[in-house]
C-alpha positions in Angstrom: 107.6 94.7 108.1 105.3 97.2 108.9 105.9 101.1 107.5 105.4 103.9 109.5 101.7 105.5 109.1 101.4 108.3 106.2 98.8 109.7 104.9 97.0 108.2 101.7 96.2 110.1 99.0 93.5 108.4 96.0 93.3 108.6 92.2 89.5 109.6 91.7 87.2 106.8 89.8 85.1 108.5 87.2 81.1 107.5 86.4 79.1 108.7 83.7 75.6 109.1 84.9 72.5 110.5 82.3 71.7 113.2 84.5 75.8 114.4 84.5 77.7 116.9 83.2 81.5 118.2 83.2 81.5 120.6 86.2 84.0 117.8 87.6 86.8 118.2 84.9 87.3 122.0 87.1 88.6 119.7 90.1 90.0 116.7 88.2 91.6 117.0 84.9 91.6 113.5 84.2 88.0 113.5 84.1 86.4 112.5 80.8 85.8 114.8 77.9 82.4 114.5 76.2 80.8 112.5 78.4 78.3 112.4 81.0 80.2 112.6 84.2 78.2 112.7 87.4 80.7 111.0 90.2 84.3 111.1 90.7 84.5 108.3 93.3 87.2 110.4 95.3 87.9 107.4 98.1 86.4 104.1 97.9 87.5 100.5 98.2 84.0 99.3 96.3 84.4 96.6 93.9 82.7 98.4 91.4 85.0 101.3 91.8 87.8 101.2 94.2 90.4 103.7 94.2 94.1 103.4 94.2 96.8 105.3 96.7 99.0 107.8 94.8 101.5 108.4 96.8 104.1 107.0 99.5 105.8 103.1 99.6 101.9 102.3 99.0 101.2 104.0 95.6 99.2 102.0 93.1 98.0 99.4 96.1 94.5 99.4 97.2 92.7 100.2 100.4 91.8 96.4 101.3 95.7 95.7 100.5 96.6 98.2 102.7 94.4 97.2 105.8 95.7 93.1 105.2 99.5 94.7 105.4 98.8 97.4 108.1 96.3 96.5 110.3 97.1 99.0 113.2 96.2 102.0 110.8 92.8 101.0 110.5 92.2 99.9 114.0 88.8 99.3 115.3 87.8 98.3 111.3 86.6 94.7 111.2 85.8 94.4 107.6 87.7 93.4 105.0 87.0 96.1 102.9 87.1 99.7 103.8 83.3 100.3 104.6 83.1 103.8 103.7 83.1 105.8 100.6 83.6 109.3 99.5 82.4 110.7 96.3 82.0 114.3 94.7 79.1 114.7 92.7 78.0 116.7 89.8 74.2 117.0 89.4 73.8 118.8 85.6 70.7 117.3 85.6 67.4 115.9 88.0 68.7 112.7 89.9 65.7 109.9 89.7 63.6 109.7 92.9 65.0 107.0 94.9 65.5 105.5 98.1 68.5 103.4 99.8 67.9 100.1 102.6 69.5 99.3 105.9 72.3 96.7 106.4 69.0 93.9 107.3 67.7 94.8 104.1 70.5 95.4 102.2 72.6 92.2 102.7 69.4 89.5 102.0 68.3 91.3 99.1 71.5 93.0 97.2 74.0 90.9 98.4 75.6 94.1 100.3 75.5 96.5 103.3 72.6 99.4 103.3 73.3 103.0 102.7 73.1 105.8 105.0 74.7 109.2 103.1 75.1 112.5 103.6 75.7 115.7 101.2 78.3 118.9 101.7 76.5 121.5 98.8 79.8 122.6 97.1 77.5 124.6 95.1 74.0 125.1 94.1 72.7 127.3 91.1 70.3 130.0 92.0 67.2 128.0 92.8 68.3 124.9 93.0 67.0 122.3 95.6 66.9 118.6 96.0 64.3 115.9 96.8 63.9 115.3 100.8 61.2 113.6 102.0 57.3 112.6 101.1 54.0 113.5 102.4 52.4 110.1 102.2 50.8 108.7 105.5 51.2 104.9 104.8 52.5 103.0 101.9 48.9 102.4 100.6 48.6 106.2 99.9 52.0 106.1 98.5 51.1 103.7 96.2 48.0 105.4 95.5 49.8 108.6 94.5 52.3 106.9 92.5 49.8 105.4 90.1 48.3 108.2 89.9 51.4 109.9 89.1 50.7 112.8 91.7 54.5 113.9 91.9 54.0 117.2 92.9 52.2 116.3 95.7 54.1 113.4 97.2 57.4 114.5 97.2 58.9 117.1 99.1 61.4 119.6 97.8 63.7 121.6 100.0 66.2 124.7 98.7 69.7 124.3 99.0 72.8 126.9 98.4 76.5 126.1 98.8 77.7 125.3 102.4 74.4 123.4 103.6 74.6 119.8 105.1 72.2 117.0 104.1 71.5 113.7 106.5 70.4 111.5 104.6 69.5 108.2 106.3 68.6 104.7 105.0 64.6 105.0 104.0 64.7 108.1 103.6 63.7 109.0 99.6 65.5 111.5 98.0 67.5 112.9 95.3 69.3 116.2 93.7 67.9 118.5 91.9 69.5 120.0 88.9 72.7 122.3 89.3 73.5 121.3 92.8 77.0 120.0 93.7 77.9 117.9 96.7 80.2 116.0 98.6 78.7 112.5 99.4 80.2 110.5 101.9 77.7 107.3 102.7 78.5 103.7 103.6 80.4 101.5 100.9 77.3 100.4 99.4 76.1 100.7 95.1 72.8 99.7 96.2 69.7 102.2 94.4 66.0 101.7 94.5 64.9 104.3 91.3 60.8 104.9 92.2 61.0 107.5 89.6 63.1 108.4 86.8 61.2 111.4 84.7 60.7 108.5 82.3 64.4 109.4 80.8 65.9 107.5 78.1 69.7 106.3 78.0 71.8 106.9 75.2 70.2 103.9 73.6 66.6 104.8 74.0 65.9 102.8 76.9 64.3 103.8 80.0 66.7 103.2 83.5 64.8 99.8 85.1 63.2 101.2 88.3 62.6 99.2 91.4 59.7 100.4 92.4 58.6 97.3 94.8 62.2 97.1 96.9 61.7 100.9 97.6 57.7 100.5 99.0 59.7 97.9 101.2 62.3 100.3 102.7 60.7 103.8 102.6 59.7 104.4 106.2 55.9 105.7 106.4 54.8 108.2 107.2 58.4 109.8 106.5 61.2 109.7 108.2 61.9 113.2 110.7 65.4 113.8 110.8 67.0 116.0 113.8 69.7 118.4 113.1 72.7 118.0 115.7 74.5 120.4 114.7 77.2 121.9 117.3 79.8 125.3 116.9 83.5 123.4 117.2 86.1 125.2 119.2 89.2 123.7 117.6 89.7 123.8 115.0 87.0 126.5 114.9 84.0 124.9 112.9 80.7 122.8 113.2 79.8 119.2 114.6 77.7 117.8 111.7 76.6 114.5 112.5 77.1 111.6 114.6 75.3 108.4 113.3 75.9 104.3 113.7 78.1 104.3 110.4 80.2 107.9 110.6 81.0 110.8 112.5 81.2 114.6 110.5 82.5 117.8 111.1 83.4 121.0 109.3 86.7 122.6 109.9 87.7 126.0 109.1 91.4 126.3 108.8 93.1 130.1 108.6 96.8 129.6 109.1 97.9 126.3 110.5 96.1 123.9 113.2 98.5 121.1 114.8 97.2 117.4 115.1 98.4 114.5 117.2 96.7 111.1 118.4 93.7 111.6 116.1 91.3 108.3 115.4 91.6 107.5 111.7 90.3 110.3 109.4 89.0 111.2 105.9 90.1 114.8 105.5 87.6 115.8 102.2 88.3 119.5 101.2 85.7 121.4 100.3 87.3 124.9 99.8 90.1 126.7 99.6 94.3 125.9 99.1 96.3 125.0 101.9 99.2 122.2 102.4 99.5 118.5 104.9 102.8 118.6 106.6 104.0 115.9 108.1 107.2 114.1 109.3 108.1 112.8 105.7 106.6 115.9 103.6 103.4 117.5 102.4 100.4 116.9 100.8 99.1 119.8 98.8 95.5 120.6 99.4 92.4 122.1 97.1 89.0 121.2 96.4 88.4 117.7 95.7 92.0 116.3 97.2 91.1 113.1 99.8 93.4 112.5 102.6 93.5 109.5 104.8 94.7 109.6 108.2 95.6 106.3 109.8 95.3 105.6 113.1 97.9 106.4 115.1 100.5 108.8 112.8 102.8 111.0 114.5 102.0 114.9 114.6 100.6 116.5 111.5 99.7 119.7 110.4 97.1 122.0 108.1 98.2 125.2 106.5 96.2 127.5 104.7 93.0 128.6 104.4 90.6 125.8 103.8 87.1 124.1 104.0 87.4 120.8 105.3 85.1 118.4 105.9 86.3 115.4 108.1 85.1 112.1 109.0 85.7 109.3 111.7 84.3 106.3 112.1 82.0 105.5 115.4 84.4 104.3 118.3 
């Protein structure tokens, strides 16, 4: 018998990365002690990390589970997996250079669906910026600079500070920079192409493998020119982030409480601030890091507080 739509809260996955830290363990106090931490997986339904409900009739179950029992929450969804995921990440460290593929690409060579991200800069030490972009003209000069190991001149850097938004499409090579702290939210995909990895070694002395010919195949030459859509919001009061074929973001500003009703499923990701989820069978408080899922179709809901939050739908 099907339950009345709540909303699903997550227990975060936790990944140690070489380039992490233990910023995270100031959002989530289960996160590891003395370890490299670089991604709390905050709502996923990946194999390699998916993330269980922790609260309501549906605690413990996972997001596939749920979509099997309660198909009319997650309407429109033909997967069987959630194809979305939601992670906070904690760059103590450079990030290698890398590059993600499309779905074509993806699925005949990894075995999954491409990866098309974006980043929310939760925060960004003073001069801090991230990898965006190359300079190349064709993959022959990109090759050509590689073994030469021109770096410096290849890749472009951008600065980033807390509160800017980063698109960052499939073929497009990137990567964080030291001290920067973001909300990713990118297609359900653990697929990586390292081209460059500062020639690091892991905890055992060995170098990460790169994958230096799958990247040549999906980098876009000469790079790929992102527009910015970015629109004001009039309610709640905010910004339109970005609309792509995979997910739809805004920013919402909430000071005192906004009323919802007959919204399309959502991810509610907050960025900043405290506040509180009311709905018809109780709350959910709210601070950084919390994940909220809103089926489809729940009865009216509210925000209190005052809050960052970013929010994501899937296309229609």
């Amino acid at each position: 018998m099907a339950l009345d739509a709540y909303p699903l809260c997550f227990t975060p996955v936790f990944k140690e990365r070489i380039w992490g830290g233990q910023r995270l363990r100031q959002w989530f106090p289960d996160c590891p002690e003395g370890v490299p931490i670089g991604e709390a997986w905050v709502l996923s339904d990946h194999p390699e990390g998916p993330t269980a409900i922790a609260n309501g009739p549906y605690e413990g179950r996972y997001l596939h589970e749920v979509m099997q029992l309660e198909p009319a929450w997650f309407q429109g969804i033909q997967e069987e997996r959630f194809p979305l995921l939601v992670k906070v990440i904690d760059a103590a460290d450079d990030l290698s250079i890398q590059v993600h593929p499309d779905d074509a690409y993806g699925y005949a060579h990894a075995g999954e669906r491409g990866k098309t991200e974006c980043w929310w800069v939760l925060r960004a030490e003073p001069g801090a910026h991230i990898v965006y972009g190359h300079t190349a003209g064709s993959r022959l000069e990109f090759e050509q600079r590689v073994a030469r190991g021109e770096w410096s001149e290849l890749l472009r850097t951008v600065p980033v500070q807390a509160g800017d938004f980063v698109f960052v499409p499939a073929g497009k090579l990137h990567a964080l920079g030291r001290g920067v702290m973001v909300l990713e939210i990118q297609q359900s995909s653990d697929t990586t192409y390292r081209v460059y990895d500062y020639d690091r070694v892991d905890k055992e002395g060995k170098r990460r493998p790169l994958h230096l010919q799958d990247a040549l195949n999906v980098i876009r030459y000469p790079d790929l020119e992102v527009k910015d859509e970015r629109r004001p919001l009039e309610r709640p009061a905010g910004e339109h982030l970005v609309t792509c074929p995979y997910f739809s973001v805004d920013r919402w500003d909430i000071a005192g409480r906004e009323t919802f009703a007959g919204q399309p499923l959502s991810i509610l990701s907050v960025a900043a601030g405290h506040g509180t989820l009311r709905h018809e069978s109780g709350f959910i408080d709210l601070r950084p890091g919390t994940q909220v899922l809103i089926p489809h179709g729940m009865s009216e809901w509210h925000l209190d507080g005052t809050l960052t939050v970013i929010r994501t739908i899937l296309p229609r």
